[in-house]
N, C-alpha and C positions, 0 to 999 in steps of 0.2 A: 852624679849617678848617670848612667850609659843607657841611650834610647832602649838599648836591649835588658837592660835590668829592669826598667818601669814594666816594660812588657810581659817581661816572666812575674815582677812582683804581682802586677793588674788582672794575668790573662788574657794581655790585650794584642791586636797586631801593630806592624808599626803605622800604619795607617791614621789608627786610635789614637795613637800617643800622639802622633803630630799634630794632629788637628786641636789634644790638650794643649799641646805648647804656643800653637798659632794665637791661643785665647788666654794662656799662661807663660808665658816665656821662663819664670820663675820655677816652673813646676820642675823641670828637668836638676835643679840645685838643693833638692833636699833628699835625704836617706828616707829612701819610702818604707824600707824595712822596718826602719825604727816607727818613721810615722803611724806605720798602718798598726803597730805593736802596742804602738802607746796609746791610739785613741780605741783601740779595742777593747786595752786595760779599764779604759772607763766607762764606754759605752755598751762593752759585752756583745760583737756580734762583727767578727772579720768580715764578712760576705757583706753584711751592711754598710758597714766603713771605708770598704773599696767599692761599694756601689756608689754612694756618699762624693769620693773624691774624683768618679770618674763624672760624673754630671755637676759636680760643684768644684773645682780642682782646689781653688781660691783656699776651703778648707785643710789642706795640708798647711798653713800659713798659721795658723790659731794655736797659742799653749792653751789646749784643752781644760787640763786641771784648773787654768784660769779664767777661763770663761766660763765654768761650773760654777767656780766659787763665786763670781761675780754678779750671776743669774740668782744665786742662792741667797743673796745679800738684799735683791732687790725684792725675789716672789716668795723665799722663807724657806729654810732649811728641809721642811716639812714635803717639798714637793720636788725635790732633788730627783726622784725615780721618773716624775712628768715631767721635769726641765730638760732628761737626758731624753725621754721619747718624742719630744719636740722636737730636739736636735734632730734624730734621726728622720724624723719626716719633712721637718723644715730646715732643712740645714745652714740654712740665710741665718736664721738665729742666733748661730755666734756671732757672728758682725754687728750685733749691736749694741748699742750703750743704753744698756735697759733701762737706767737712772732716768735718762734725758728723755726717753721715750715716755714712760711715767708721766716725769714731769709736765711734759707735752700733751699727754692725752688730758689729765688731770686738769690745765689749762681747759680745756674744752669741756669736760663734761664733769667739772666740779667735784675737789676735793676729796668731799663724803663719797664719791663714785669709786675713790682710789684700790679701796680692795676689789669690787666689778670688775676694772679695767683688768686686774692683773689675772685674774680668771680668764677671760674673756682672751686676751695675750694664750695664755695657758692652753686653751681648749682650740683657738682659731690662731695661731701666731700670724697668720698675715695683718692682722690688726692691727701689727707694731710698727706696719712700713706706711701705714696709712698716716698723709698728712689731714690731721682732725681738723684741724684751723678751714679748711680749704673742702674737706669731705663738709661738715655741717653747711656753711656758705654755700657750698653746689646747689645741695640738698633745700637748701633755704630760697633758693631762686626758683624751682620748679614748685613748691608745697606751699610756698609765702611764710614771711617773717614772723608771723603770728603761730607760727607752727613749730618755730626753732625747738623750745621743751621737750614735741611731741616728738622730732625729728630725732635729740639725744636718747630719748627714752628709745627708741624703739633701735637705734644701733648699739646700746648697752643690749639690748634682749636680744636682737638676732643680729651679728655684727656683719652677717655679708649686705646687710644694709645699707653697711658704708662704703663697699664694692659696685655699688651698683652705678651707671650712665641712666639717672632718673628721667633726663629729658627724653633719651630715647623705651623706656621701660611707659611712663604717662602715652608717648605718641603712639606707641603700639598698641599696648590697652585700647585705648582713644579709638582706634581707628573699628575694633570688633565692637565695645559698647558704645562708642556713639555720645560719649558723657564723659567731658575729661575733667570735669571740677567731683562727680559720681568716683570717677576713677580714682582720683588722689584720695577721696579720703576714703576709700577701698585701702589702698596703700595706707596709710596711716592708721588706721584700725587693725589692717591683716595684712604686714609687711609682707608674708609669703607669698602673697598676692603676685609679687614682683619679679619672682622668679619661673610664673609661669608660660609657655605658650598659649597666647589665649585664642588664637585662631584655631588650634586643634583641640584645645579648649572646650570651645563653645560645638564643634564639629563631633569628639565625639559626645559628649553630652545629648546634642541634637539626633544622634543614631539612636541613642537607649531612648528617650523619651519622645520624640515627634516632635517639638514644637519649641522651633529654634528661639523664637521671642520671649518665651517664657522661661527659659535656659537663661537668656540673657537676665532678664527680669528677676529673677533666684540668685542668680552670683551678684548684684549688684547688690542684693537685701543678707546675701549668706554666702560673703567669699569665700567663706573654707569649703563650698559646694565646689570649687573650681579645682580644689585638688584631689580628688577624689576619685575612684576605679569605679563606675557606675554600673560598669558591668557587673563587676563583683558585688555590688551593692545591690543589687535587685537578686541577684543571684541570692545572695545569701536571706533576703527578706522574704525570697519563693519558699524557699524549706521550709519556712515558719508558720506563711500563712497561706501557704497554698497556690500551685500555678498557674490555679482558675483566678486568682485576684491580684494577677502581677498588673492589669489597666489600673487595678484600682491602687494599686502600693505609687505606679509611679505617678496617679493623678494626687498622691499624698504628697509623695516628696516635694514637687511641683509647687503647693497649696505651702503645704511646712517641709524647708528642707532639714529644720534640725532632727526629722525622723530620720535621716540617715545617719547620724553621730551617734546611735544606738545599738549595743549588741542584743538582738530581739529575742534572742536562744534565750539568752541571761537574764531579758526584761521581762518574757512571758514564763520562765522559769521561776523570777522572784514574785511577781504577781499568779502563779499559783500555790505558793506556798500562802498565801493570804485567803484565797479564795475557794484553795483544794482544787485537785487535781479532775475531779468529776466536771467542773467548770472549764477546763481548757478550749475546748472552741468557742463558750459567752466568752472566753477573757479574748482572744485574737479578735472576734468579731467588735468586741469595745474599742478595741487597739483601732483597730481598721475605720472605725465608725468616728470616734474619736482618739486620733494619733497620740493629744499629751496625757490619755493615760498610760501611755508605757515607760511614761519619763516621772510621773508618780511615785512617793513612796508611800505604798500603799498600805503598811501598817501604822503607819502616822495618820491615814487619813482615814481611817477610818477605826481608830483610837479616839480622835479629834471629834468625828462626828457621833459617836457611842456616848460621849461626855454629854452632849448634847442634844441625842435622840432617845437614846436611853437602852435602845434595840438592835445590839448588835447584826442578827441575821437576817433582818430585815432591810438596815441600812446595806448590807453585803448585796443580798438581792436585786435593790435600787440601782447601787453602784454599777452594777453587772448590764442592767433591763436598761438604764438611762445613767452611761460613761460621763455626759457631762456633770454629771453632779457628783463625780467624784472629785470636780477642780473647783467647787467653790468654799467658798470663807462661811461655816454654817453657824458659826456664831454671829456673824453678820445677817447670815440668812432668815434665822429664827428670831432675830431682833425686827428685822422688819415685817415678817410675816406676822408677828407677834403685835404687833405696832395698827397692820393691817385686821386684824383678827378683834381686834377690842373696838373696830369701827361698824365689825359682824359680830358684837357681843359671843365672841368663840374664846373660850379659855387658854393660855398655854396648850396644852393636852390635847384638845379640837385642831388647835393649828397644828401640832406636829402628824397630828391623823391625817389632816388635809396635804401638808406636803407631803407624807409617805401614797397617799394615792394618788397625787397628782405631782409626783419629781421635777416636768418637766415645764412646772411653774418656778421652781425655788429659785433658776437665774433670774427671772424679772425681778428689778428693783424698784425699792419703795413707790418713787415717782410714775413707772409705767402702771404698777397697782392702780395708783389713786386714778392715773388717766383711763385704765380700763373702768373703774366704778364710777366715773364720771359719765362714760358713755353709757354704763346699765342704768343707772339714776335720770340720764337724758331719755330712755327708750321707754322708764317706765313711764316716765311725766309724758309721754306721747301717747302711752294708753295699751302698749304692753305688755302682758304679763310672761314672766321671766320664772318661768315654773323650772322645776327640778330639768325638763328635757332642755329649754330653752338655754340654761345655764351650761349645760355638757355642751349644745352645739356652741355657744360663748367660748368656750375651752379650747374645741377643736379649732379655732380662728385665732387664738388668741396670738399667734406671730402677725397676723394684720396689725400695720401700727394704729397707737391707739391714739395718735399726737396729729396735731392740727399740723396738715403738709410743710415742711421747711421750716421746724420749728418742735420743739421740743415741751410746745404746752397744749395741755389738756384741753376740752371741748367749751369749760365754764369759763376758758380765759378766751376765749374765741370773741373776735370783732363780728361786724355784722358781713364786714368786705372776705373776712379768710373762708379758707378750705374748710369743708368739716371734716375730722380725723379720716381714713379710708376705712377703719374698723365701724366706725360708727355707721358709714352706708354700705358696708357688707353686710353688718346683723339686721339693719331696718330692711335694707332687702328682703334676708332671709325668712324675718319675724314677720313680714308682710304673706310671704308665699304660704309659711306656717298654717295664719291663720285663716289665708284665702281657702286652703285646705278642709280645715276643721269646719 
């Protein structure tokens, strides 16, 4: 065929063609007519097909129909329509011996992977030009050998995995967190990790929130923080809760970044269908006060604690007045309270009164109990009286630990050399000034 026929067949000037033939010498020796006819018949799209062979020429070279059948033999009849739009974006695909390829990956990342691999071919075809043997070994030198498993697993799940230059992807990391053993296993937890800029990263990040070290400090604990539009992300958490508490959403994120993995429209939406809709600012204000109840589902938990409290609209109330006692285990709760209540002769029924008036006891556990009644039992033997008012100011104190300093036991396990708890010389303080008073 005549430089001037390719050129009317293509489109192209003579310029085009030559510089095909300078990379194809072969190209000028085939009926393009025919060719461009025949791989349209199977691939459905002229304009494709000559885009096709002007960036891949090599292509005119392939019996089509037999490279179809051949692909079809390997990845299943079933995916004929995805073998042919492979072709058309990766057009390398014909070139190869999918058998051997198979077999080669399958070498690498074991047998039972074999349907994976062919997916993963299917969806990323450069995955087929990859030497396995030599991608995992790379991979294994920068991550260590004790990681190989973690290393297969995660280039079956995300395969430009196995694209990557890890050595330089760890040193760049490295160089913004400051943590290159931190960094890897970033990477091996949250491969996407590895595809990011983390100098602009951490920069913009450090625009939306102010406080580049804590930036840092978040994406090390919640790498999926690093991908993320943070602009858009405060933006869309202002509409919810308000412009007046945008300090306060991003000293949230900051604290818990998985508040940003939440759509808030839809979380304060489905927590008013629990609570009604006359609660919509108690419910944002819980949110805001405590983040994970928006990550709640809140008709289970409060299903869970109606079996247990007995008072549906009251438990709702509590829920609302004091967020955190909608995240605890209240069958745990009433078991110890319950436990605690028979050493104050109080019935079942006394203690669920006592925790519905006092909610923001029900996290303390068993052990912090007994170490608080340890230190009332200390103050009375001092000559104390622990009357109705004395007990509410006990209450108001009660996050003073109640534990002997740097140690997790009560006052009656106390040496003569330790600390005495810090709760126990704030109430003798207090119960001192009390009675200097009266």
């Amino acid at each position: 065929m005549s430089l001037e026929q390719i050129c009317n067949v293509y489109d192209i000037n003579v310029r085009k063609a030559n510089s095909i033939l300078e990379k194809f010498p072969h190209f000028i020796n085939y009926n393009h007519e025919r060719v461009v006819k025949e791989a349209t018949a199977i691939y459905g799209s002229e304009k494709i097909i000559k885009n096709i062979i002007l960036e891949y020429p090599s292509f005119v070279g392939f019996n089509h129909t037999r490279v179809i059948s051949e692909a079809l033999e390997v990845y299943g009849s079933e995916n004929k329509k995805m073998i042919i739009e492979v072709i058309k974006k990766h057009p390398r695909f014909v070139g190869y011996n999918h058998k051997r390829v198979i077999e080669r990956a399958v070498e690498v990342y074991d047998v039972e992977n074999e349907k994976k691999v062919k997916n993963i071919i299917l969806k990323w075809p450069q995955f087929a030009s990859r030497n396995h043997a030599r991608v995992v070994r790379n991979a294994k030198e920068v991550y260590g050998n004790e990681n190989e498993k973690r290393i297969k697993y995660l280039i079956l799940k995300q395969p430009a995995f196995a694209a990557l230059d890890h050595r330089r992807v760890v040193r760049e990391a490295t160089a913004v967190y400051m943590d290159e053993e931190k960094v890897k296993e970033m990477l091996l937890k949250y491969p996407a990790f590895a595809g990011l800029n983390h100098g602009r990263v951490v920069r913009e990040a450090t625009a939306v929130y102010g406080n580049k070290k804590r930036v840092r400090e978040v994406i090390m604990k919640f790498p999926i923080f690093a991908g993320l539009n943070h602009k858009r992300v405060i933006k869309q958490a202002k509409k919810v809760y308000g412009r007046e508490n945008e300090k306060r959403i991003k000293n949230i994120i900051l604290s818990w970044p998985q508040f940003t993995a939440y759509n808030h429209v839809r979380a304060v939406k489905n927590i008013i269908k629990v609570y009604g809709g006359d609660n919509e600012e108690q419910i944002k204000h819980a949110i805001l006060s405590f983040p994970v109840f928006a990550a709640l589902d809140h008709r289970r938990v409060i299903r869970e604690a109606k079996k247990i409290y007995g008072n549906k609209k009251r438990v709702k109330e509590i829920m609302l007045m004091y967020p955190t006692f909608a995240g605890l285990n209240h069958e745990r709760v009433i078991r110890q309270k319950t436990r605690i209540g028979k050493l104050m002769h109080l019935n079942q029924d006394e203690v669920i009164e006592k925790v519905f008036s006092y909610p923001y006891l029900a996290a303390y556990s068993y052990t912090r109990d007994i170490a608080i009644m340890d230190i009332a039992r200390t103050l009375t033997n001092e000559g104390f009286v622990l009357g109705e008012k004395e007990v509410e100011d006990f209450r108001k104190n009660i996050s003073t630990s109640p534990y002997i300093p740097g140690t997790r036991l009560r006052i009656s396990r106390r040496n003569k050399s330790s600390e005495e708890p810090p709760l126990l010389i704030k109430m003798r303080k207090r119960l001192s000034l009390i009675q200097k008073l009266v």
